[in-house]
C-alpha positions as CSV (number, residue, x, y, z in Angstrom):
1,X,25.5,120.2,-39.6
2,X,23.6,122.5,-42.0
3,X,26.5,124.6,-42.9
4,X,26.2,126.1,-39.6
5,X,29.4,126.9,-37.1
6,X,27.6,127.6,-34.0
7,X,24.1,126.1,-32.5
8,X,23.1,126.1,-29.2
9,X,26.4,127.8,-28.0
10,X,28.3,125.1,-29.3
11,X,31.4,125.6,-32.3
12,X,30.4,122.7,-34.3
13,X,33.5,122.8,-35.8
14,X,35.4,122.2,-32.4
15,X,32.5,119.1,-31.3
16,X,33.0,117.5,-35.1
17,X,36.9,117.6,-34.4
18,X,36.2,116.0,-30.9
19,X,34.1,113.2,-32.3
20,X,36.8,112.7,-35.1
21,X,39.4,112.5,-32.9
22,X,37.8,110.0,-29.9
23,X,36.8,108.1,-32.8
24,X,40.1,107.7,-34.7
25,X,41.9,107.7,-31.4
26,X,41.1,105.0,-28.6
27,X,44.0,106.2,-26.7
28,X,42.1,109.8,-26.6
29,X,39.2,108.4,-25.8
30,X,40.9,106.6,-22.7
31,X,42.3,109.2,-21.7
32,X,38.5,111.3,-21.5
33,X,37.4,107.7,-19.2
34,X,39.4,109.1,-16.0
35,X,38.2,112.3,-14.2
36,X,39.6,113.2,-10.6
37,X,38.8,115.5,-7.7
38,X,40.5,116.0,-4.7
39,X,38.6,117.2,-1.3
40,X,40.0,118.5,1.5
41,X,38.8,119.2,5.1
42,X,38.8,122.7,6.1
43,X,37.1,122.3,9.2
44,X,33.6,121.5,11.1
45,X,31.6,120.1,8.2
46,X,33.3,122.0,5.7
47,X,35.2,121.2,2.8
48,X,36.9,122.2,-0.2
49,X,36.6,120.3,-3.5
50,X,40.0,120.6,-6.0
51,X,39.0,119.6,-9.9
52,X,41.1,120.5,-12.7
53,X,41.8,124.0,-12.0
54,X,38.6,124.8,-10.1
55,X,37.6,124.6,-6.3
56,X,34.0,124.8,-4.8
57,X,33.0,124.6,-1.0
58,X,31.0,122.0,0.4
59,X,28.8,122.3,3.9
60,X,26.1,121.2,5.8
61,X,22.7,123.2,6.2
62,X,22.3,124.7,10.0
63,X,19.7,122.4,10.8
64,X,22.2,119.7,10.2
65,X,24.8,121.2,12.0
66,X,26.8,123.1,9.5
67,X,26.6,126.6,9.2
68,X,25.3,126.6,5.1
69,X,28.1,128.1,3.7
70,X,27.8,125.9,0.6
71,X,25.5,123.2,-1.0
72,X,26.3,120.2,1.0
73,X,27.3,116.4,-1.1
74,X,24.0,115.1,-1.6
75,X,22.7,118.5,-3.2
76,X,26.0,118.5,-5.0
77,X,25.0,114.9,-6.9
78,X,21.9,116.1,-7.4
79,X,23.5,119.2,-9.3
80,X,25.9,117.0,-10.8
81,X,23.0,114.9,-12.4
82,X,21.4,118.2,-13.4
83,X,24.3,119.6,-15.2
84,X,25.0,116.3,-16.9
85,X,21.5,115.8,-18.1
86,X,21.7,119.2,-19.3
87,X,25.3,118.7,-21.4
88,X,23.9,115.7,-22.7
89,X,20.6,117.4,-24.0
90,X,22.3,120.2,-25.6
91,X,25.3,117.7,-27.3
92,X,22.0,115.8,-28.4
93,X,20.1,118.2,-29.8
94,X,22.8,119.9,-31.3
95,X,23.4,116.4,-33.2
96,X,20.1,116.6,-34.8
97,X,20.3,120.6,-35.5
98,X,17.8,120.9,-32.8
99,X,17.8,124.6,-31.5
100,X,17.2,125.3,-28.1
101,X,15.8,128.8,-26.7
102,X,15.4,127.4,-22.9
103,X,16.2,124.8,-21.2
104,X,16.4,124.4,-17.2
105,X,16.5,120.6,-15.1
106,X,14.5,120.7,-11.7
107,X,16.0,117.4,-9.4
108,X,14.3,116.4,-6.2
109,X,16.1,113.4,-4.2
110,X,15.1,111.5,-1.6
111,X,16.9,109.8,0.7
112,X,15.9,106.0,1.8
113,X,17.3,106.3,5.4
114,X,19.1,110.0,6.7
115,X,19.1,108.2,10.1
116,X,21.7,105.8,9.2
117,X,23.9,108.4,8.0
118,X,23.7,109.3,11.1
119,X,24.2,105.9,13.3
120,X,20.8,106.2,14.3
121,X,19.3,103.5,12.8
122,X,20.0,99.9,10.7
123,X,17.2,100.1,8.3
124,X,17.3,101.1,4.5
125,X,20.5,102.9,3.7
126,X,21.7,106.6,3.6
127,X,21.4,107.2,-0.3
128,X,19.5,108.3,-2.7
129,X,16.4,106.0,-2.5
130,X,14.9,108.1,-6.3
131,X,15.8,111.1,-7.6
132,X,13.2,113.0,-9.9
133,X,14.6,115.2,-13.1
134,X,12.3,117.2,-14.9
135,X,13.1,118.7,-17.7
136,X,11.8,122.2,-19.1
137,X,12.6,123.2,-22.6
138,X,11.7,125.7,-25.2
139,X,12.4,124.8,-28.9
140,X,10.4,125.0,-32.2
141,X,11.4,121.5,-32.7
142,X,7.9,119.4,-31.9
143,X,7.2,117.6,-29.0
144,X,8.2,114.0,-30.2
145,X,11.8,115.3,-31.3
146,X,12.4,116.8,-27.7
147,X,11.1,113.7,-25.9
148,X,13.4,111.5,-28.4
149,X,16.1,113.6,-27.6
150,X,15.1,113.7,-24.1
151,X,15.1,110.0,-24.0
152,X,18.4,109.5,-25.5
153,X,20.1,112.3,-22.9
154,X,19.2,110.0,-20.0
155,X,19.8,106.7,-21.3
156,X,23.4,107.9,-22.3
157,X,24.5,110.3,-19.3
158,X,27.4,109.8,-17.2
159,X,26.5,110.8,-13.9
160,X,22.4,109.4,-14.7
161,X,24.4,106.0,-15.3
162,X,27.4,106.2,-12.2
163,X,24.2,106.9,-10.3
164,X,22.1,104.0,-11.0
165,X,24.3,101.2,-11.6
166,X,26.3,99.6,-8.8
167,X,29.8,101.1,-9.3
168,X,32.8,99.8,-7.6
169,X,34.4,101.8,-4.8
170,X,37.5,100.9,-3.1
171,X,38.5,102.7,-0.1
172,X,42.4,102.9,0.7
173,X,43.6,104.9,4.2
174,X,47.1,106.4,4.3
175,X,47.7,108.0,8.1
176,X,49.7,110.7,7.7
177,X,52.4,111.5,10.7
């Protein structure tokens, strides 16, 4: 990549190794398919989210009966999808020796039906109905490189895809005694 070692905050050497590797390696690349998280209640609407080796809290606003301790799980998705779009921008850009000054994602969800979260209502459901992601960058690259790039972040993220494609859940229940 130009003889360069870092862009964008990225070791290119380390990324290059990483692409190497997931390429030579389907096992490696299996093993980067499976992500877990583990959330437990700690009480009211509050809970606590266990991934890798990090924890976050997770709450409902007042006016939803919480006591906003935290972002609650729908602004955590929308967050997820922001972080994501932003990986994949930078990992893209990076690819093409694209360097990036600024870069921030503003999301705005909206929900098709809050009131059947709530058992209030059968209509529509309680997911997000659209979510909007606007991006804000400053480069020197021009304006049709950013929006290719752009383009290729959103047809390729993770969460951007888990979010609009129908994805297979299956519930289990274990009662504990």
């Amino acid at each position: 990549m130009n003889g360069l070692t870092e862009l964008n905050g990225l070791n290119l050497e380390k990324l290059e190794e990483l692409v190497r590797i997931v390429a030579s390696q389907k096992e490696k690349a299996e093993e980067l398919n499976v992500w877990r998280a583990r959330v437990k209640w700690t009480g009211g609407f509050q809970s606590k989210a266990y991934v890798r080796n990090h924890t976050f809290i997770i709450d409902e606003p007042a006016d939803l009966a919480g006591v906003d301790m935290a972002p609650n799980a729908v602004e955590y998705v929308l967050s997820a999808l922001g972080a994501c779009l932003t990986v994949g921008f930078v990992l893209n850009a990076t690819k093409r020796n694209v360097k990036i000054d600024d870069l921030e994602i503003s999301l705005e969800g909206r929900i098709d039906n809050i009131l059947n979260f709530l058992g209030l209502s059968e209509q529509g459901h309680p997911g997000y109905r659209e979510i909007k992601a606007k991006l804000y960058v400053r480069s020197s690259a021009d304006a049709k490189t950013l929006e290719e790039i752009w383009k290729k972040t959103v047809e390729t993220s993770p969460v951007g895809n888990t979010l609009s494609r129908n994805v297979k859940i299956i519930p289990e229940l274990s009662v504990v005694s």
